[in-house]
Structures are given as structure tokens and as C-alpha cells.
PyMOL Python script that loads the backbone (N, CA, C, O; Angstrom):
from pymol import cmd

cmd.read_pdbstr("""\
ATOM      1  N   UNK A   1       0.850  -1.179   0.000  1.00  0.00           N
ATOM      2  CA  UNK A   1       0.000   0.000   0.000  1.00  0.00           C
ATOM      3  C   UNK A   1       0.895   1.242   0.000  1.00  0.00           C
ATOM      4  O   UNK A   1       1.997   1.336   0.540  1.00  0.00           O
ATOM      5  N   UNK A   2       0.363   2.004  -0.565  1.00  0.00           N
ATOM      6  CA  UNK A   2       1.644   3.287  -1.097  1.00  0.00           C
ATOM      7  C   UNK A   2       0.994   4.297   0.481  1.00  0.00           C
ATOM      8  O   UNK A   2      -0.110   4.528   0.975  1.00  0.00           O
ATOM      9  N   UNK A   3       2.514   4.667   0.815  1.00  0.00           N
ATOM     10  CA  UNK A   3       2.473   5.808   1.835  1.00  0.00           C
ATOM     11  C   UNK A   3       1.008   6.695   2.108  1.00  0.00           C
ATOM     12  O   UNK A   3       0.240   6.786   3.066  1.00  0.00           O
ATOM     13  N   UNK A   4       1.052   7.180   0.987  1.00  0.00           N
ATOM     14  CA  UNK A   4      -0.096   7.750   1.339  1.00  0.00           C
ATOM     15  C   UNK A   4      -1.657   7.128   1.998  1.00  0.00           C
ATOM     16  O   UNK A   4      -2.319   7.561   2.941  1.00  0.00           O
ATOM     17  N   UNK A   5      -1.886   6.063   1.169  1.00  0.00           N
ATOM     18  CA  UNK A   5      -2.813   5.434   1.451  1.00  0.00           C
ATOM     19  C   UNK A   5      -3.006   4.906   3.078  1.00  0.00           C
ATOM     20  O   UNK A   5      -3.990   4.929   3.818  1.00  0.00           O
ATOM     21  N   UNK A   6      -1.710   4.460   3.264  1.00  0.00           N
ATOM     22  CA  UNK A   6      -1.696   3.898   4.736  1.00  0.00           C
ATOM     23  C   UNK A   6      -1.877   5.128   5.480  1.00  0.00           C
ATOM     24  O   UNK A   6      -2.841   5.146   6.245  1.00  0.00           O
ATOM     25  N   UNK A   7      -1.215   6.064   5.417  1.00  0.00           N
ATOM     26  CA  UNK A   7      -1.713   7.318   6.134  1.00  0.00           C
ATOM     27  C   UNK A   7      -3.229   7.340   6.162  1.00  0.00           C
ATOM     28  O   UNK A   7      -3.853   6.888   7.122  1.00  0.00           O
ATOM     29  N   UNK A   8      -3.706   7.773   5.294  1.00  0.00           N
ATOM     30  CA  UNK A   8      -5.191   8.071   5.255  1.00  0.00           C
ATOM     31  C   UNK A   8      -6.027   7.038   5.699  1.00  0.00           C
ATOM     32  O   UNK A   8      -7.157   7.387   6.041  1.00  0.00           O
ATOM     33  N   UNK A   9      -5.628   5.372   5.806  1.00  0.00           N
ATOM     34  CA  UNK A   9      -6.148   4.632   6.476  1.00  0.00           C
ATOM     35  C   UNK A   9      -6.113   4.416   8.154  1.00  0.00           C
ATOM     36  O   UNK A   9      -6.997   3.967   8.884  1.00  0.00           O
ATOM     37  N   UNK A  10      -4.811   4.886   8.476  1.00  0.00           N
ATOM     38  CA  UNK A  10      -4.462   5.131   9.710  1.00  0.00           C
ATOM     39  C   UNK A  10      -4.182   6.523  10.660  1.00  0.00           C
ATOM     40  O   UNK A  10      -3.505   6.616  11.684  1.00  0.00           O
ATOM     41  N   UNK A  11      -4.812   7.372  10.071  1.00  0.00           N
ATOM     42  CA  UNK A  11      -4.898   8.906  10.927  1.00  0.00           C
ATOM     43  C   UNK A  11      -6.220   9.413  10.604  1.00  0.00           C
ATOM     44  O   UNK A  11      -6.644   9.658   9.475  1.00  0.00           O
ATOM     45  N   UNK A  12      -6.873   9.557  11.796  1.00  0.00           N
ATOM     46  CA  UNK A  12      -8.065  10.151  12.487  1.00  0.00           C
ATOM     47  C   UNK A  12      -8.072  11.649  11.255  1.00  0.00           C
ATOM     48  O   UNK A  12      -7.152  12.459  11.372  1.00  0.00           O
ATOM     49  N   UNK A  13      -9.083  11.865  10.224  1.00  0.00           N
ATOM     50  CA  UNK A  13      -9.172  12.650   9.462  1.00  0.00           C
ATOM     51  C   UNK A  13      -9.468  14.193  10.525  1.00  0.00           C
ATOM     52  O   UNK A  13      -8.898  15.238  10.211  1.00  0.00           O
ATOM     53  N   UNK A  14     -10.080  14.155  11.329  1.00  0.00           N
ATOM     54  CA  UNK A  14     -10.714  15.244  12.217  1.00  0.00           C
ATOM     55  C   UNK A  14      -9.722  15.915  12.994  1.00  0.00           C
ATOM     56  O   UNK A  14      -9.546  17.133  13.004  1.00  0.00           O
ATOM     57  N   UNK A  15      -8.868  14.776  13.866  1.00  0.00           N
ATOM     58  CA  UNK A  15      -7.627  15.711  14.444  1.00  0.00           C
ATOM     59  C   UNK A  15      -6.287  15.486  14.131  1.00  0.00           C
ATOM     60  O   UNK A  15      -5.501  16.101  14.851  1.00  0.00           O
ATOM     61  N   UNK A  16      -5.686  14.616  13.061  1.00  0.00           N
ATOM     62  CA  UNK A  16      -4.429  14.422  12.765  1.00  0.00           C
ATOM     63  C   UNK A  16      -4.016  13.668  13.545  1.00  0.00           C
ATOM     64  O   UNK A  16      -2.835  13.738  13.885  1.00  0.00           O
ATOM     65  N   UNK A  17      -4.865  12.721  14.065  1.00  0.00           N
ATOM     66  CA  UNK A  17      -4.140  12.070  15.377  1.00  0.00           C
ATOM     67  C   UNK A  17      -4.356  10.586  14.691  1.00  0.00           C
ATOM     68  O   UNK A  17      -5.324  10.251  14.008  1.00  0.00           O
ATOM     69  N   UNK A  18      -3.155   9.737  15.059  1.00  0.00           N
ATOM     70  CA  UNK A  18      -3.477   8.463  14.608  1.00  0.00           C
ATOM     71  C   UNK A  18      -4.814   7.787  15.224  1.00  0.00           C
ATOM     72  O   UNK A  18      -5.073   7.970  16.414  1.00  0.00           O
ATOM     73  N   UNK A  19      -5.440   7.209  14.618  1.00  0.00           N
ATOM     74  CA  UNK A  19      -6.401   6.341  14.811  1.00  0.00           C
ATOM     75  C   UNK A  19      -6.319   5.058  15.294  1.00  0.00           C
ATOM     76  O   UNK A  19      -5.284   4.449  15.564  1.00  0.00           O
ATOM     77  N   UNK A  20      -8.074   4.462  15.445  1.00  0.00           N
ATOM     78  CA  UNK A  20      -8.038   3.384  16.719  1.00  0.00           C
ATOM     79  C   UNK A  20      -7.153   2.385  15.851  1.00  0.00           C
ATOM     80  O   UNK A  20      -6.338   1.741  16.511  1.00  0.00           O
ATOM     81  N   UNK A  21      -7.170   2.219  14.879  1.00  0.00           N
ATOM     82  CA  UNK A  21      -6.592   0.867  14.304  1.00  0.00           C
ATOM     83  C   UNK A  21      -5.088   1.152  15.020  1.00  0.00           C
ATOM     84  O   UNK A  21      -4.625   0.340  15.821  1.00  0.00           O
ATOM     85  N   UNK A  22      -4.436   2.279  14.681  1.00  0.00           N
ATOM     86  CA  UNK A  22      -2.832   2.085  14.607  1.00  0.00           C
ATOM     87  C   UNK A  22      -2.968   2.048  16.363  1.00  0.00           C
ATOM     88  O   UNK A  22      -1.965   1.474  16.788  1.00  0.00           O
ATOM     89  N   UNK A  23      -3.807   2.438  17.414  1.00  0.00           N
ATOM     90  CA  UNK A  23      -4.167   2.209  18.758  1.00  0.00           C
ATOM     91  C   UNK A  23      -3.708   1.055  18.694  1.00  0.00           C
ATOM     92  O   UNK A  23      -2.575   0.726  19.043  1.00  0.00           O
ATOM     93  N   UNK A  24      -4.880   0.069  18.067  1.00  0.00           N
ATOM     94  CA  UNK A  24      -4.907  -1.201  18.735  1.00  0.00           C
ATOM     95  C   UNK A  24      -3.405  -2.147  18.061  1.00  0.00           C
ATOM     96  O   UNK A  24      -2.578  -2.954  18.485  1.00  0.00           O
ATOM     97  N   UNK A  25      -3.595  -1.727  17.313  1.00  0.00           N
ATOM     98  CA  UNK A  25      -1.865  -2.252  16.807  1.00  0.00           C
ATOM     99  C   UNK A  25      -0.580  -1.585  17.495  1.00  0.00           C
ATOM    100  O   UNK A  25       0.394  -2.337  17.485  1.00  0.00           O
ATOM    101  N   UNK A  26      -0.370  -0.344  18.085  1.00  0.00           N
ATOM    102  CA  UNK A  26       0.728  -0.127  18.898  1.00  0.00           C
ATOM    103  C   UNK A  26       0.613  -0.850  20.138  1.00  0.00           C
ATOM    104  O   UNK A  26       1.627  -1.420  20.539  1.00  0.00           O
ATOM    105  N   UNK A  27      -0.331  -0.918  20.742  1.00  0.00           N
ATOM    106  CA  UNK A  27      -0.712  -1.274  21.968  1.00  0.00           C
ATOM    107  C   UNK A  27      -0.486  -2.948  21.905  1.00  0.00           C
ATOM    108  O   UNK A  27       0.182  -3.565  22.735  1.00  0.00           O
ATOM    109  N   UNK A  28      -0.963  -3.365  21.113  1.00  0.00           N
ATOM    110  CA  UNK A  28      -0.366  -5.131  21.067  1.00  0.00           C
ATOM    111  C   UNK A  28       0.477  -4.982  20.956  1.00  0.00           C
ATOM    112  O   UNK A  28       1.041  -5.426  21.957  1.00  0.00           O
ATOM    113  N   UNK A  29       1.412  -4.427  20.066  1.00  0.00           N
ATOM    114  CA  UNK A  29       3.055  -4.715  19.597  1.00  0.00           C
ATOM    115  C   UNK A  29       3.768  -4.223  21.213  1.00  0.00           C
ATOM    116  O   UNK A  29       4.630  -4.945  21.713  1.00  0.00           O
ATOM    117  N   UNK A  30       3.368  -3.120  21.826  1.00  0.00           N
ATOM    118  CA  UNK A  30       4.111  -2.391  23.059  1.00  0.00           C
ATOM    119  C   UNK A  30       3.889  -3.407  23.879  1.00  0.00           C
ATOM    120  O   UNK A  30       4.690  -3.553  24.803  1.00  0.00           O
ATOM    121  N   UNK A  31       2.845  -4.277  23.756  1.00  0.00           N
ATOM    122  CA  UNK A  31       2.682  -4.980  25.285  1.00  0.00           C
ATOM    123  C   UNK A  31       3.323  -6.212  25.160  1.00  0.00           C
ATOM    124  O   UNK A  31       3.631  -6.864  26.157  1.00  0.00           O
ATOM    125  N   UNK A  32       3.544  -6.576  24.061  1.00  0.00           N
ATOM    126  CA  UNK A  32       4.310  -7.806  23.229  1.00  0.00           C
ATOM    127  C   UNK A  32       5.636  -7.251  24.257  1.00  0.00           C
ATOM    128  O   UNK A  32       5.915  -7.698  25.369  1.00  0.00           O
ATOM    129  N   UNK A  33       6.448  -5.969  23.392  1.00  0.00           N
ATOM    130  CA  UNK A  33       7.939  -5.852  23.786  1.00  0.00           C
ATOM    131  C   UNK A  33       7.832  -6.055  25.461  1.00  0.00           C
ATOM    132  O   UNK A  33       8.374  -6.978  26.069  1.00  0.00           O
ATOM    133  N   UNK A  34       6.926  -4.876  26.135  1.00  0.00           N
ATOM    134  CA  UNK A  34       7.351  -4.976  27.579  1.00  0.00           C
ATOM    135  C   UNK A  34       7.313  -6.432  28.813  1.00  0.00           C
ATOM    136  O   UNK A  34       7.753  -6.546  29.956  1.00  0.00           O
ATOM    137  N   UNK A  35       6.500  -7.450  27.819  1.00  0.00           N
ATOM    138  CA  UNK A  35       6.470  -8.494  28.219  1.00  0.00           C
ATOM    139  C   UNK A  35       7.722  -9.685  28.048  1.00  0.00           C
ATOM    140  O   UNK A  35       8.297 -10.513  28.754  1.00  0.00           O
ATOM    141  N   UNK A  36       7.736  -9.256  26.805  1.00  0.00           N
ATOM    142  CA  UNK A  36       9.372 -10.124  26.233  1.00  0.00           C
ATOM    143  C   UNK A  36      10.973  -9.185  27.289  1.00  0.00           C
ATOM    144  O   UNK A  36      12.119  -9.571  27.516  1.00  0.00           O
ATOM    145  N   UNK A  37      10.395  -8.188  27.575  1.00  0.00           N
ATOM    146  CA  UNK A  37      11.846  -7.143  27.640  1.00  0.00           C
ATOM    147  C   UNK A  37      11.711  -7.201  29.348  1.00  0.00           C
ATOM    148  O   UNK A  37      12.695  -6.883  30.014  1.00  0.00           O
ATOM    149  N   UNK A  38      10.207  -7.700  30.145  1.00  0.00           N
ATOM    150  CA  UNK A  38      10.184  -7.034  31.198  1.00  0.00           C
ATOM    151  C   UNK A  38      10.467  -6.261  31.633  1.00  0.00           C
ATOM    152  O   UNK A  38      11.406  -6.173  32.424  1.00  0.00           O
ATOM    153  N   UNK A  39       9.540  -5.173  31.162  1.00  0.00           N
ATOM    154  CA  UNK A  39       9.716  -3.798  31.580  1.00  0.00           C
ATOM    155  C   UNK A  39       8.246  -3.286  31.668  1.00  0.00           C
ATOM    156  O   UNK A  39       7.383  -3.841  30.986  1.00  0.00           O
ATOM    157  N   UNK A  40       7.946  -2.273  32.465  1.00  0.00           N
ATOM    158  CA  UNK A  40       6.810  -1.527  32.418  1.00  0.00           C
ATOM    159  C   UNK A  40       6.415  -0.748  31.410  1.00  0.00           C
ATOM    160  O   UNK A  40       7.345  -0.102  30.927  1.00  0.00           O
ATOM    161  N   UNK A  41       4.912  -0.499  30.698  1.00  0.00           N
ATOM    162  CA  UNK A  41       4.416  -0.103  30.049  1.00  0.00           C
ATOM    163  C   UNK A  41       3.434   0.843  30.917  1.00  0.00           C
ATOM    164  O   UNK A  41       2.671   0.543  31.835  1.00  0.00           O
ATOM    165  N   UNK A  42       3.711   2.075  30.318  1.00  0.00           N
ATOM    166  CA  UNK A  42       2.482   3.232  30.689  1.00  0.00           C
ATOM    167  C   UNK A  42       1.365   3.685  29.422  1.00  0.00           C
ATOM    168  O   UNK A  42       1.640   3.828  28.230  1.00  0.00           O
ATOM    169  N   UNK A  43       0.218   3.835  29.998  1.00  0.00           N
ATOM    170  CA  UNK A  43      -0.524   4.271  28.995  1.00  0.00           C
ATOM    171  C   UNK A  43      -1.506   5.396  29.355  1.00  0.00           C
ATOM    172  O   UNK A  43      -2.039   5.287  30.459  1.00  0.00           O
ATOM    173  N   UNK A  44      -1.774   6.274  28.733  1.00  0.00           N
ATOM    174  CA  UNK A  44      -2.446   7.513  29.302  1.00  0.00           C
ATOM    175  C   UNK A  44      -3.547   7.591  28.054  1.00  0.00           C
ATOM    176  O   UNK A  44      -3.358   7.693  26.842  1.00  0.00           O
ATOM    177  N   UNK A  45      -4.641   7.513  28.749  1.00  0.00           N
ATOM    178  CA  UNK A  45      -6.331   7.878  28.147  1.00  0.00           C
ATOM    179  C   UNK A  45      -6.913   9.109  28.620  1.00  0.00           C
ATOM    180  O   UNK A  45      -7.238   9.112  29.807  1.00  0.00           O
ATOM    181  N   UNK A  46      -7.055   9.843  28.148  1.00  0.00           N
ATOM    182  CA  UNK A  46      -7.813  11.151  27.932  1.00  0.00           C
ATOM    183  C   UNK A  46      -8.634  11.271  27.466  1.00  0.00           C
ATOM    184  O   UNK A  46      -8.603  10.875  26.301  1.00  0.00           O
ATOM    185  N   UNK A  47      -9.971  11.881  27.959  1.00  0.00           N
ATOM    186  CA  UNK A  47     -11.329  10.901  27.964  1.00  0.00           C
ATOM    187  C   UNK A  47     -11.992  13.261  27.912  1.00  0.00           C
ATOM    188  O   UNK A  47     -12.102  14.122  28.785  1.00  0.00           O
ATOM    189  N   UNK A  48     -12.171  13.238  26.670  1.00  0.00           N
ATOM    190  CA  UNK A  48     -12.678  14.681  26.366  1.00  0.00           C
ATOM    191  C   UNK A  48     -14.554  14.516  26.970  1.00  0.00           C
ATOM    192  O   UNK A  48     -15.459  14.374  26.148  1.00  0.00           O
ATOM    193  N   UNK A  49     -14.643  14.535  27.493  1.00  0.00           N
ATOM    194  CA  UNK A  49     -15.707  14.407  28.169  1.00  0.00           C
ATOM    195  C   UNK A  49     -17.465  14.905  28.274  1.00  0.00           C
ATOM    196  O   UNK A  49     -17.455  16.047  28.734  1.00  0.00           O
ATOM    197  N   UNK A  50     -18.278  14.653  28.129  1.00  0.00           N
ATOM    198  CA  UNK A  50     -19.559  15.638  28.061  1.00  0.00           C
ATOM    199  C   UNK A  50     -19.766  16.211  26.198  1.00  0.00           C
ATOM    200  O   UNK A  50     -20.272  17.195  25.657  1.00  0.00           O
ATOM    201  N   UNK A  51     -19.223  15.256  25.833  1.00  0.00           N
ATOM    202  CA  UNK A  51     -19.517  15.686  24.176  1.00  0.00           C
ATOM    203  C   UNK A  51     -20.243  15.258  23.619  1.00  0.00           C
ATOM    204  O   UNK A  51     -20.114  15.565  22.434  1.00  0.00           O
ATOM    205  N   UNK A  52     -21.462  14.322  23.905  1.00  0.00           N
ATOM    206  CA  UNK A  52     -22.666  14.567  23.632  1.00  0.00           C
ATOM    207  C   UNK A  52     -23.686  15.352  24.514  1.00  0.00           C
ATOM    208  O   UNK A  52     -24.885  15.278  24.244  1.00  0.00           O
ATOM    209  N   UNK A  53     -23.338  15.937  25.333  1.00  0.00           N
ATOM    210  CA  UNK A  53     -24.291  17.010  26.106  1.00  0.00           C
ATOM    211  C   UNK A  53     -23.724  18.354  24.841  1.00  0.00           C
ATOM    212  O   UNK A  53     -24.513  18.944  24.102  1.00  0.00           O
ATOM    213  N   UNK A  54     -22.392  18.564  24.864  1.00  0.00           N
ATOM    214  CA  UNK A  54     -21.909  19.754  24.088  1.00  0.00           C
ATOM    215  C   UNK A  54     -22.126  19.661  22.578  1.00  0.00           C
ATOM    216  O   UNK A  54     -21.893  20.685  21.936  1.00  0.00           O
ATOM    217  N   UNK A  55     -22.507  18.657  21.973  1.00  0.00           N
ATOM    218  CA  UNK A  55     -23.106  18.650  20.525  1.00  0.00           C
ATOM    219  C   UNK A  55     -24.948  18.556  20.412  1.00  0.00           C
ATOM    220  O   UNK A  55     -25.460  18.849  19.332  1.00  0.00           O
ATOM    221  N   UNK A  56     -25.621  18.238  21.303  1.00  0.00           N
ATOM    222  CA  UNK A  56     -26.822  18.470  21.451  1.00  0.00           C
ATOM    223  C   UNK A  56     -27.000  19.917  21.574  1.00  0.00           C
ATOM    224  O   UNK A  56     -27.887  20.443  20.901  1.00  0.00           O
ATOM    225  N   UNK A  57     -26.380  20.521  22.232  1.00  0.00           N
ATOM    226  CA  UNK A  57     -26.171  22.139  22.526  1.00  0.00           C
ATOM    227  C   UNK A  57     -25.860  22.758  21.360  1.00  0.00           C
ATOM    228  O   UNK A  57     -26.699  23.494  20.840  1.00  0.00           O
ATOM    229  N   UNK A  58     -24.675  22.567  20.802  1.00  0.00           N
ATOM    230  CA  UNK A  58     -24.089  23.825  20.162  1.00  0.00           C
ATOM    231  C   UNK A  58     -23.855  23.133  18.734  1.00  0.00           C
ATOM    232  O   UNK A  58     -23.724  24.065  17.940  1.00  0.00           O
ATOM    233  N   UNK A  59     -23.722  21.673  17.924  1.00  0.00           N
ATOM    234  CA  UNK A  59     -24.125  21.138  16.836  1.00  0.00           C
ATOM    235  C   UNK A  59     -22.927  20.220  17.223  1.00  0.00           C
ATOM    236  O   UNK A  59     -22.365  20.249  18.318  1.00  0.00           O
ATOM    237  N   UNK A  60     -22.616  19.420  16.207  1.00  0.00           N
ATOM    238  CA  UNK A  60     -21.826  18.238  15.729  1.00  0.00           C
ATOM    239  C   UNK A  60     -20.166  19.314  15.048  1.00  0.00           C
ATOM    240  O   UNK A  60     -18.961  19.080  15.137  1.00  0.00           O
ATOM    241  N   UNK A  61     -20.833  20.285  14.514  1.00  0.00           N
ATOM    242  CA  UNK A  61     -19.210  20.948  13.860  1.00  0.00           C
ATOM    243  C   UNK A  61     -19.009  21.771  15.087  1.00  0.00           C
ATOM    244  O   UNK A  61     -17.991  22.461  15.128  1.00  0.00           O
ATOM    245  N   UNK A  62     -19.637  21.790  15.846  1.00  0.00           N
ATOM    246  CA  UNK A  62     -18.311  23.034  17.271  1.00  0.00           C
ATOM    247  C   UNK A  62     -17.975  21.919  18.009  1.00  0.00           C
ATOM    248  O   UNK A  62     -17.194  22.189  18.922  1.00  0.00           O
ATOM    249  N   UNK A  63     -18.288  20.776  17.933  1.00  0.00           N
ATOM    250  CA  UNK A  63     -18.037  19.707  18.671  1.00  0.00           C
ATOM    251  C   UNK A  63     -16.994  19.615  17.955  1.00  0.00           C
ATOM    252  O   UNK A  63     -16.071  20.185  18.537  1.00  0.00           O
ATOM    253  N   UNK A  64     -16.686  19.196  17.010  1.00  0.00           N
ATOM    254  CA  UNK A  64     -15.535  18.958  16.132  1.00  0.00           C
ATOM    255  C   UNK A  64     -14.450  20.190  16.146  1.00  0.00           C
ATOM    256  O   UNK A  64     -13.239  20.105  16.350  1.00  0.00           O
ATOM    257  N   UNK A  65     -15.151  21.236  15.899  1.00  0.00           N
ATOM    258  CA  UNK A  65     -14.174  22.322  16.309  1.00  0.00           C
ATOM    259  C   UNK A  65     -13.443  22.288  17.849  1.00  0.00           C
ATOM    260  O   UNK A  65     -12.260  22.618  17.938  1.00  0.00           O
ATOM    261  N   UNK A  66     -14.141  21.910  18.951  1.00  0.00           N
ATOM    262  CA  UNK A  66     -13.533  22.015  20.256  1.00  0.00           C
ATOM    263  C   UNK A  66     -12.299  20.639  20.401  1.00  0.00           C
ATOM    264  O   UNK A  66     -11.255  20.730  21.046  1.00  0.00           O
ATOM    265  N   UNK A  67     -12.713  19.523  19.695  1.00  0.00           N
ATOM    266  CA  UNK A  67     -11.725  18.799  19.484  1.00  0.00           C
ATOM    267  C   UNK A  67     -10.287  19.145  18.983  1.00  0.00           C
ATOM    268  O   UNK A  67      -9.217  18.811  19.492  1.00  0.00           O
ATOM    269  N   UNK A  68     -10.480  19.781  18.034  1.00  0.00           N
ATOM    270  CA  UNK A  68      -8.538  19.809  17.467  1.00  0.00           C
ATOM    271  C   UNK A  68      -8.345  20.852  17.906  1.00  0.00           C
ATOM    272  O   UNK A  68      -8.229  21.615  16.947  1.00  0.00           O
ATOM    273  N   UNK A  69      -8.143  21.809  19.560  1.00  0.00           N
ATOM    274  CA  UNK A  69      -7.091  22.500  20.353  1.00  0.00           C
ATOM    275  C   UNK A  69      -6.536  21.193  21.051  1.00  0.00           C
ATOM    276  O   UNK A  69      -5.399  20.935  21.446  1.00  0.00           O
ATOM    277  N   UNK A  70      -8.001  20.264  21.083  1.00  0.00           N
ATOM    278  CA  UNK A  70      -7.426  19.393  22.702  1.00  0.00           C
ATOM    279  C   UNK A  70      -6.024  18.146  21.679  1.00  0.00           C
ATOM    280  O   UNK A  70      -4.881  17.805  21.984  1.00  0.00           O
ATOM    281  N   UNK A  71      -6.893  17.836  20.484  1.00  0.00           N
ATOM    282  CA  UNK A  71      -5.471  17.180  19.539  1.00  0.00           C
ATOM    283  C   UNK A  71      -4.049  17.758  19.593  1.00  0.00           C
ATOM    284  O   UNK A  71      -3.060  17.046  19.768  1.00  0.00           O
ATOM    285  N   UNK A  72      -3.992  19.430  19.393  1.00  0.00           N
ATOM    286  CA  UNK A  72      -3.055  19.937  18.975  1.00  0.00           C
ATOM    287  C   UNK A  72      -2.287  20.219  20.234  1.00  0.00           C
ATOM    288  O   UNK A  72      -1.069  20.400  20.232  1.00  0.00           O
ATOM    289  N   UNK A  73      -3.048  20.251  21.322  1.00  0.00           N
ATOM    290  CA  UNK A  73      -2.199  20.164  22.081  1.00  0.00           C
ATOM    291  C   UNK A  73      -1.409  18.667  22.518  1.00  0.00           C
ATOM    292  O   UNK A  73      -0.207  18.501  22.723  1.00  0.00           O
ATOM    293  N   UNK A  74      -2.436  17.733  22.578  1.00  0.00           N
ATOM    294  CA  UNK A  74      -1.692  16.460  22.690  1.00  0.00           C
ATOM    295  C   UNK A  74      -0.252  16.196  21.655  1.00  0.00           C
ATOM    296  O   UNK A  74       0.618  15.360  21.901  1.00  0.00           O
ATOM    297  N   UNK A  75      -0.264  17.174  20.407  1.00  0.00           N
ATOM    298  CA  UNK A  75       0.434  16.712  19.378  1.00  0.00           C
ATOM    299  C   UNK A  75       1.820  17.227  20.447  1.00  0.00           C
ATOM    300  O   UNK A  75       2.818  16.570  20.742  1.00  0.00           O
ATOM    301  N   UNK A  76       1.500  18.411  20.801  1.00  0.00           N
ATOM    302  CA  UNK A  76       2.831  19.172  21.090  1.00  0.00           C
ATOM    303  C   UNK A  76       3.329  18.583  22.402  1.00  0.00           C
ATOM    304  O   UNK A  76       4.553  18.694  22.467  1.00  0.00           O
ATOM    305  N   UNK A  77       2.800  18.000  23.461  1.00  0.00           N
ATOM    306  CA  UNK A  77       2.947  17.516  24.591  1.00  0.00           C
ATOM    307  C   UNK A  77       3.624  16.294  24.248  1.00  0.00           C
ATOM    308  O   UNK A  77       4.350  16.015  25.203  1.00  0.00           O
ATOM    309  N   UNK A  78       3.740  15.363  23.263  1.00  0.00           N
ATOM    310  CA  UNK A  78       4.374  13.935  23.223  1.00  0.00           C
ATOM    311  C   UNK A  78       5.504  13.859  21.913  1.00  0.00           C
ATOM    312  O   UNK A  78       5.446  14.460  20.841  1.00  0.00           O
ATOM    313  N   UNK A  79       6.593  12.853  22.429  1.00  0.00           N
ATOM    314  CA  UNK A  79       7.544  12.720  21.660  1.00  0.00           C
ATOM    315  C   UNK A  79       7.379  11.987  20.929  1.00  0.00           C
ATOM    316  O   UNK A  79       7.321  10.845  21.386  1.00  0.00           O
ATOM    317  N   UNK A  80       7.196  12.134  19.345  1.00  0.00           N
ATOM    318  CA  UNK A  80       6.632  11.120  18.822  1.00  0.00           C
ATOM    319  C   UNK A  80       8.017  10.095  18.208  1.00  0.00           C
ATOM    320  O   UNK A  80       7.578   9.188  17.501  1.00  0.00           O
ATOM    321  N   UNK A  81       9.244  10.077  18.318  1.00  0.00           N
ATOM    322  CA  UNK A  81      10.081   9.383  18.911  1.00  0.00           C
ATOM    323  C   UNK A  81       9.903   8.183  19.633  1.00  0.00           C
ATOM    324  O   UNK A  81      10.077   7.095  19.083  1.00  0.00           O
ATOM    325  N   UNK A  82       9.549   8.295  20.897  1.00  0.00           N
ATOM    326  CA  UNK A  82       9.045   7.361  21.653  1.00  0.00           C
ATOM    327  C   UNK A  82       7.619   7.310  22.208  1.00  0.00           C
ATOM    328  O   UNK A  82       7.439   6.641  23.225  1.00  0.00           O
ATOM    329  N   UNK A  83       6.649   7.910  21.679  1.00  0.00           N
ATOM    330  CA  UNK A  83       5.121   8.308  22.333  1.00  0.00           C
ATOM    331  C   UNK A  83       4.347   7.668  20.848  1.00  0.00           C
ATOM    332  O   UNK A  83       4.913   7.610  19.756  1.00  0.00           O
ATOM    333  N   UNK A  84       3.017   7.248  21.114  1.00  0.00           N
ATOM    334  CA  UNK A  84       2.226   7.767  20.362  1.00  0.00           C
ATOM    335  C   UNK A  84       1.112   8.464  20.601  1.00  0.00           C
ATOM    336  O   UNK A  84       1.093   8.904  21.751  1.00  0.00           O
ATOM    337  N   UNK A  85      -0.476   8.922  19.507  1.00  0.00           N
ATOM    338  CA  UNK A  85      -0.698   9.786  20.521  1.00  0.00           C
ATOM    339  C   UNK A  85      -2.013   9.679  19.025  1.00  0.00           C
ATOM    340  O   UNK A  85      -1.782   9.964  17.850  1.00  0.00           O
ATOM    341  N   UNK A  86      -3.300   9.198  19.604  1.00  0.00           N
ATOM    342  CA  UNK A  86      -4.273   8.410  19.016  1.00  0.00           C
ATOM    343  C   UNK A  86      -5.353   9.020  19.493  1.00  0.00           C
ATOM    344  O   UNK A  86      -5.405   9.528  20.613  1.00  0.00           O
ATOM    345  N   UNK A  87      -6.692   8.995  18.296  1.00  0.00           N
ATOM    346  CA  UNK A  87      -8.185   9.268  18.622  1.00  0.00           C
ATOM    347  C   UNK A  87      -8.690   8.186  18.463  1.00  0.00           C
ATOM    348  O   UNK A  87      -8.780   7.687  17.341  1.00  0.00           O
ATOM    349  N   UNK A  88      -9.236   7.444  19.827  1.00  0.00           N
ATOM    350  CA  UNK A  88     -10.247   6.074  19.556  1.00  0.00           C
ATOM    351  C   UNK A  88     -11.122   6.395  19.466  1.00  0.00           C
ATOM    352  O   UNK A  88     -11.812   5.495  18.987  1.00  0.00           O
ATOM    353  N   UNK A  89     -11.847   7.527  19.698  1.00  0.00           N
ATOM    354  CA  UNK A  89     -13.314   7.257  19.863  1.00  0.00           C
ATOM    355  C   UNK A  89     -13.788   7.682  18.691  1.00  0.00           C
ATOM    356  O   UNK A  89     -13.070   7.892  17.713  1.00  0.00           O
ATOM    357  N   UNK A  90     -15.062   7.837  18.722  1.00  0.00           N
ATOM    358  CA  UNK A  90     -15.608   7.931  17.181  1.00  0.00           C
ATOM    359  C   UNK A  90     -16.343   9.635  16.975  1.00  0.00           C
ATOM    360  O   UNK A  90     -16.831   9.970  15.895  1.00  0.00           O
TER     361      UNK A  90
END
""", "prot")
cmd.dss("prot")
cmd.show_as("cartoon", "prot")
cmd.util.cbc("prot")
cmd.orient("prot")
């Protein structure tokens, strides 16, 4: 599959954030290594909260709009080096 394609199959179109697939595939492969390597694995969920009370309110696009500060900041907060940094939900 050519670069591009895998991109667009695997990053969350809304906030630039990788998506659940490449989630559930880092997350097996990470828990694979820390198990083979014995070592600890951390994982941090951030859970944007009350967003169907806030899209009943104010529509589905300010909902979407209030999403990519909280992306862009996640982008800038993690090393993507050693981090990744994913939208599961839908």
C-alpha cells in the first residue's frame, strides 16, 4: 500500500491524530515488547468528556471544532520518537 494510502487509512481525518486501528496495533506490539523485555508499560487515556451534552447544545461541527485544540495540544505535549498519541473514539 503506497504511503499515502496507509496514512489516510491510519490517521483520524478530524484531528491528525493516529487512529483506533494504529491504537490497537501499537498497543499489542508495546505490550508484546514490555512483556518479552520485562519492563513496564504506561498508557495515558484522555477521555474529552460531556460531548454529547456539548453537541446536542451547540451542533456536531463546534463539537468537532472544540476537538482539534485538545489534539493539537496532545500533538505538542508527546515525543513522537518514543510516544504515540491516538483518537479512539468515534
Amino acid at each position: 500500500m503506497a504511503a499515502a494510502n496507509v496514512r489516510l487509512a491510519t490517521t483520524d481525518a478530524l484531528t491528525g491524530l493516529l487512529n483506533r486501528r494504529r491504537f490497537d496495533e501499537a498497543l499489542a506490539r508495546e505490550t508484546r515488547r514490555a512483556v518479552r523485555k520485562a519492563r513496564p508499560l504506561s498508557l495515558l487515556l484522555l477521555d474529552a468528556d460531556c460531548c454529547k451534552g456539548f453537541n446536542d447544545r451547540y451542533g456536531h461541527q463546534k463539537g468537532d471544532e472544540a476537538l482539534r485544540p485538545i489534539a493539537c495540544a496532545i500533538m505538542t505535549a508527546y515525543d513522537p520518537a518514543a510516544d504515540i498519541a491516538c483518537r479512539i473514539g468515534a
